[in-house]
TORTIDREN-298449 format. One record per residue (C-alpha): x, y, z; residue in one letter. Coordinates in pm, whole numbers, padded with zeros to 5 digits, always signed. Example, Ala and Ser with C-alpha at 12.3 -4.5 7.8 and 13.67 -1.06 7.14 Angstrom:
+01230-00450+00780a+01367-00106+00714s
END
This chain:
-02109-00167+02348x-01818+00108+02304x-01502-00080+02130x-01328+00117+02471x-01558-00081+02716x-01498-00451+02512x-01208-00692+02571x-00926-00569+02331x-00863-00893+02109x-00541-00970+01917x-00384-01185+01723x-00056-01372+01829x-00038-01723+01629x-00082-01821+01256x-00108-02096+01123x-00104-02137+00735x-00130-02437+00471x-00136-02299+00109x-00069-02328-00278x+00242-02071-00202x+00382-02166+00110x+00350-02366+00427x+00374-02202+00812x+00354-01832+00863x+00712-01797+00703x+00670-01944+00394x+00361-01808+00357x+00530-01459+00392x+00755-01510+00152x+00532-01623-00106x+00302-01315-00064x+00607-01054-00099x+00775-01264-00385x+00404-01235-00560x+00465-01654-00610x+00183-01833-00834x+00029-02158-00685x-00085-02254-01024x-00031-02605-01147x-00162-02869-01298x-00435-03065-01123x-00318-03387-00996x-00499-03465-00716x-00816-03614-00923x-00855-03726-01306x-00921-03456-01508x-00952-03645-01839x-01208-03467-02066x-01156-03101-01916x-01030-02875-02168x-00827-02717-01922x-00768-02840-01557x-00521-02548-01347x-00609-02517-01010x-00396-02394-00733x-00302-02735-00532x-00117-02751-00183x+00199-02918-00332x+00484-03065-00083x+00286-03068+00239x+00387-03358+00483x+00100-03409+00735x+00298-03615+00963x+00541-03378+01043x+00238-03182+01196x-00025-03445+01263x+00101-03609+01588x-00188-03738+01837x-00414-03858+01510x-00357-04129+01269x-00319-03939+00929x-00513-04151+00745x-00824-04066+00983x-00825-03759+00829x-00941-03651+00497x-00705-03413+00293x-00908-03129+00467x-00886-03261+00783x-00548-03314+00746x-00492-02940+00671x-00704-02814+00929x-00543-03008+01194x-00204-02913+01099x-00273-02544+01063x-00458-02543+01420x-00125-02659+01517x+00130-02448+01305x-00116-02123+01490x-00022-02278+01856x+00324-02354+01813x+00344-01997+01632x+00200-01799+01942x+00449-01958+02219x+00171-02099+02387x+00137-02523+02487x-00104-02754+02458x-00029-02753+02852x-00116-02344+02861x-00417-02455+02659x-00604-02720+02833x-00531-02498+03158x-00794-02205+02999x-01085-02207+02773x-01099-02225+02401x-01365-02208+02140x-01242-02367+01799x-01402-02212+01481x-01288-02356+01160x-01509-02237+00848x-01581-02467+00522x-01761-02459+00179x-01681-02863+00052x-01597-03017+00370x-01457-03344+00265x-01621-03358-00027x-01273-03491-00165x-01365-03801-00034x-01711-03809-00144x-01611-03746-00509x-01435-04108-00457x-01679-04307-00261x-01950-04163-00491x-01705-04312-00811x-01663-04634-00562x-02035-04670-00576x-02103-04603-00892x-01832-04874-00994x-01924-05143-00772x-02187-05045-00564x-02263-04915-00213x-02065-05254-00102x-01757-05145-00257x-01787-04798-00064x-01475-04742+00195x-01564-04795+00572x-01234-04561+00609x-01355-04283+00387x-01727-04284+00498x-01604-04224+00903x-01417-03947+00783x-01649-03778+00551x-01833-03514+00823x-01754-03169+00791x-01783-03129+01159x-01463-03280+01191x-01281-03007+01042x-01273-02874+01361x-01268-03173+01553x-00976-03273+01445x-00765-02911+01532x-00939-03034+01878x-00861-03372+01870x-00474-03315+01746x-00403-03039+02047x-00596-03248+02326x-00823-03027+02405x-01110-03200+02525x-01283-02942+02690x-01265-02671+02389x-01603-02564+02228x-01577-02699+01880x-01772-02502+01608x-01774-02606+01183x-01910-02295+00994x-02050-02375+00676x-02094-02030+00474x-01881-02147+00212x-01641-01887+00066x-01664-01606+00327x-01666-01906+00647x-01332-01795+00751x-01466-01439+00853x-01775-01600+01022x-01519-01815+01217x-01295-01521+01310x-01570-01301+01394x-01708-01601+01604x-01373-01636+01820x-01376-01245+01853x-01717-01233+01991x-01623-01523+02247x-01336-01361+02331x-01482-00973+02378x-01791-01115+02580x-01547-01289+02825x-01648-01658+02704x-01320-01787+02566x-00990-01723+02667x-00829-01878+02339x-01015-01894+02053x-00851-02063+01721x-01069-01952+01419x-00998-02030+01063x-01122-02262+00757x-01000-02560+00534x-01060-02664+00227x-00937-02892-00040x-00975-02974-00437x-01239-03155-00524x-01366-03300-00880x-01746-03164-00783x-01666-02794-00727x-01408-02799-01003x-01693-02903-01243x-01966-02692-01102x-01758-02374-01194x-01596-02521-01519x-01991-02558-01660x-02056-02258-01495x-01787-02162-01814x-01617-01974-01497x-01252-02144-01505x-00994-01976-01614x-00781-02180-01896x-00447-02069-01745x-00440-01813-01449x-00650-01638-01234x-00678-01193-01321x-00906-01018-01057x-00988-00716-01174x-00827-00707-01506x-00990-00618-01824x-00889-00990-01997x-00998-01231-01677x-01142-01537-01772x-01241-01665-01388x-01104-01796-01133x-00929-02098-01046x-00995-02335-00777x-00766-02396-00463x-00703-02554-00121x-00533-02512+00187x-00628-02378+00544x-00569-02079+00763x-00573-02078+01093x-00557-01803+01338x-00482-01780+01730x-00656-01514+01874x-00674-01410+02285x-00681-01074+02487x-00432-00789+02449x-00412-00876+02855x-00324-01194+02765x-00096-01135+02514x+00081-00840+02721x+00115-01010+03024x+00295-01341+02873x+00527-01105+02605x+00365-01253+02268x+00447-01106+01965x+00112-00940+01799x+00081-00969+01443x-00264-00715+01471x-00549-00644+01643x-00931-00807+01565x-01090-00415+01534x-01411-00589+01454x-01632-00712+01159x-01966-00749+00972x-02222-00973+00850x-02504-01025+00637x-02717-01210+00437x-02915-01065+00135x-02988-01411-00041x-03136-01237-00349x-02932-01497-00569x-02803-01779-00573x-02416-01678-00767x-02467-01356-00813x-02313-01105-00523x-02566-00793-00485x-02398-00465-00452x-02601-00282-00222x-02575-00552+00026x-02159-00618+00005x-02164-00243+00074x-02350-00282+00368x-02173-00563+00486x-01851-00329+00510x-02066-00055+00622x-02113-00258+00905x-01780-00383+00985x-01647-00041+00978x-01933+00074+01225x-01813-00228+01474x-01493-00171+01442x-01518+00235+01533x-01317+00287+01231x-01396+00569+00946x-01339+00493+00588x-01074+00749+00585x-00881+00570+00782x-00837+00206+00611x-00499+00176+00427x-00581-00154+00259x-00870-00407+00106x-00827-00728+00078x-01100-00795-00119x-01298-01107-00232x-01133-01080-00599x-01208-01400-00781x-01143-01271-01112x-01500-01297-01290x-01686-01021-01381x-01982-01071-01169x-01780-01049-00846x-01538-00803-00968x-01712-00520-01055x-01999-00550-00839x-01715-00591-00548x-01571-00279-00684x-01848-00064-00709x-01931-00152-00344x-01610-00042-00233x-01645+00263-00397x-02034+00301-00278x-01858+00316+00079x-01522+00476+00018x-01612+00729-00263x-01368+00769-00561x-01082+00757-00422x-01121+00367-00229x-00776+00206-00084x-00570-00018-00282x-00734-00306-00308x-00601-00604-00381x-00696-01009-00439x-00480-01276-00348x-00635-01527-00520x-00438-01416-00820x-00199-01645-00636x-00371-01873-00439x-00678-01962-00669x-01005-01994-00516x-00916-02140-00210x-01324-02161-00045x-01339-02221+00287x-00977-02128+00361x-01028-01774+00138x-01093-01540+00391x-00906-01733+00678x-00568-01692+00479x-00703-01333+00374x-00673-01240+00751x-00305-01421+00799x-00209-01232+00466x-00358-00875+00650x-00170-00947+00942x+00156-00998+00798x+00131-00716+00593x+00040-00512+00911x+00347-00691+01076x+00612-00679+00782x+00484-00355+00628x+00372-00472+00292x+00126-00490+00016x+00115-00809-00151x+00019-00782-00485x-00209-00878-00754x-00061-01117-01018x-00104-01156-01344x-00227-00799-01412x-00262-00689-01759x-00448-00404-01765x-00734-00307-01474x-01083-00310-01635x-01235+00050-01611x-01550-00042-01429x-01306-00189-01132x-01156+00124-01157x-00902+00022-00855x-00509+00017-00758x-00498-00311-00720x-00115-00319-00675x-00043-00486-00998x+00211-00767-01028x+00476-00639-00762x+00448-00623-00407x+00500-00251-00243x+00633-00166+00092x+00360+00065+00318x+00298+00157+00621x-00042-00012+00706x-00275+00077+01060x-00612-00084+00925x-00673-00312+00656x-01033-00454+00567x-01026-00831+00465x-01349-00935+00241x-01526-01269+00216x-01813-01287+00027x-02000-01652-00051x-02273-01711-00271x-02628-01679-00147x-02505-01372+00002x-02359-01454+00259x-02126-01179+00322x-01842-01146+00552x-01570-00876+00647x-01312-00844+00900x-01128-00535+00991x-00782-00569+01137x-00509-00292+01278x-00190-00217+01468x-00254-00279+01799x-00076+00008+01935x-00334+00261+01773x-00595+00256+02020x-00579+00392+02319x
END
């Protein structure tokens, strides 16, 4: 169907729990200020690592966001989904009351679930046995209630409730799931995001993978050592332009469209033919032309494998000359789930507030990236379209294309 012919769909609330800031403001700030979420890991032993950074969600206070549900129901992913679902409502001027008078789809995209909690009841068991396992930790152990819980926390009874499980590009899914409810007249509301948080099992997976990086995370430079892993969630409010016109809400951007695929010809390693098509396609459903995209946020992760494959696909759809392109997790680490779900809030800010935020920790860019990634500092621009990239292993790629609103006609 013609992108004039579809319901126009737009973005009015964010919600946002990360390594650099909590809420939309915060979150802002950190972005523009170019602030590192590096730190220690606390949040599980890391005796016998050789080096144990990770990008941790430090200061967060569930309970001042977590009001209908017992906190300790909720698992520490839970616990940022549900307060990021909220952060998006109360951001958008709408009320639980507006809510439950429409229809909403919640989305919210994962790669660990709670596998936070796992890592402990699997230590539990190993300990003491399956007896010594906690009754509290095993009820709140299913992914599903990632979303269940943004549901749960707003009252919303009636919502469709969705977990997407295509690890690190979920968020997209999720966003292009609310989109599609939302164009085809299904949803009225639809809050789409992901959550994540640090576990010991993915830490280790990548650190004998020999992909963590002893100190901080470089996409795209010619000395980066990998990436480092992270938590948080991001959680957008999307609804009409009708909507939004009619009841005055400030729009951060307009959901132009997206892509997806699957190539599944590895496990790890990202095929470049396939991210290009992914874009390709996202481009195609959003009626945009490459000319006209003023920013990538790309998948970044800072290992070679991802980088310059990443790169060249960019460049296998934009020719030599490709936008900036530029990877927050130089700040945020590795965040999964959440990745692409904060990579939209970070596009639409910089739409809104008419920024780049940069890359951190850049050195020197390695030649086969061949990219501005907008080293170090953020820059102020003028951005209409910006392209946010998830892309997850297996294949599973994802990519959302946001604008100004006001472009289309």
């Amino acid at each position: 169907m013609s992108r004039h012919l579809r319901r126009r769909v737009v973005v009015t609330g964010l919600g946002a729990v990360s390594s650099i800031g909590i809420g939309q403001a915060e979150f802002a700030a950190g972005l523009r200020a170019g602030r590192s979420g590096v730190s220690p890991i606390t949040a599980f032993d890391t005796t016998g690592y050789a080096h144990a950074n990770g990008c941790q969600v430090l200061g967060f206070r569930p309970e001042e966001w977590i009001h209908r549900i017992p906190v300790a129901d909720l698992g520490r992913a839970g616990r940022f989904s549900a307060a990021a679902g909220r952060m998006a409502v109360r951001d958008s001027g709408l009320t639980e009351q507006d809510l439950r008078a429409v229809r909403c789809q919640i989305s919210i995209g994962t790669t660990d679930g709670e596998s936070f909690d796992l890592d402990r009841l699997t230590a539990a068991a190993l300990a003491g046995g399956p007896e010594s396992m906690s009754r509290r930790l095993t009820r709140r152990i299913a992914s599903t209630r990632l979303s269940v819980a943004v549901a749960r926390e707003l009252g919303l009874t009636d919502a469709e409730v969705l977990t997407v499980g295509t690890a690190c590009s979920a968020g997209n899914y999720a966003i292009g799931n609310g989109l599609d409810a939302i164009r085809a007249g299904e949803a009225d509301i639809a809050l789409c995001g992901g959550a994540d948080a640090v576990c010991r099992k993915t830490f280790t997976a990548f650190y004998r993978l020999g992909t963590i990086a002893p100190d901080c995370c470089r996409p795209f430079d010619a000395d980066r050592q990998g990436i480092l892993t992270g938590e948080g969630a991001g959680v957008l409010l999307l609804e009409s332009l009708d909507s939004a016109l009619a009841r005055g809400a400030r729009i951060y951007a307009e959901v132009l469209g997206y892509g997806l695929n699957c190539d599944a010809s590895h496990p790890v390693a990202p095929n470049q033919a396939s991210v290009a098509r992914c874009m390709d396609l996202a481009l195609a459903d959003s009626g945009v032309k490459p000319e006209e995209v003023d920013l990538i946020s790309a998948h970044g992760t800072g290992t070679r494998a991802n980088d310059i494959t990443e790169a060249r696909a960019i460049r296998d759809v934009y020719g030599d000359r490709p936008p900036r392109t530029v990877s927050l997790k130089s700040m945020l680490g590795h965040s999964m789930g959440a990745a692409s779900a904060l990579g939209a809030i970070a596009c639409s800010l910089a739409i809104t507030h008419g920024f780049i935020p940069p890359t951190i920790n850049h050195r020197s860019t390695d030649p086969e990236c061949a990219i501005d990634c907008v080293p170090n500092h953020a820059v102020p621009a003028d951005l209409r379209i910006v392209q946010n990239n998830g892309l997850a292993f297996g294949g599973n790629n994802a990519v959302v294309v946001l604008g100004r609103h006001e472009q289309l006609p």
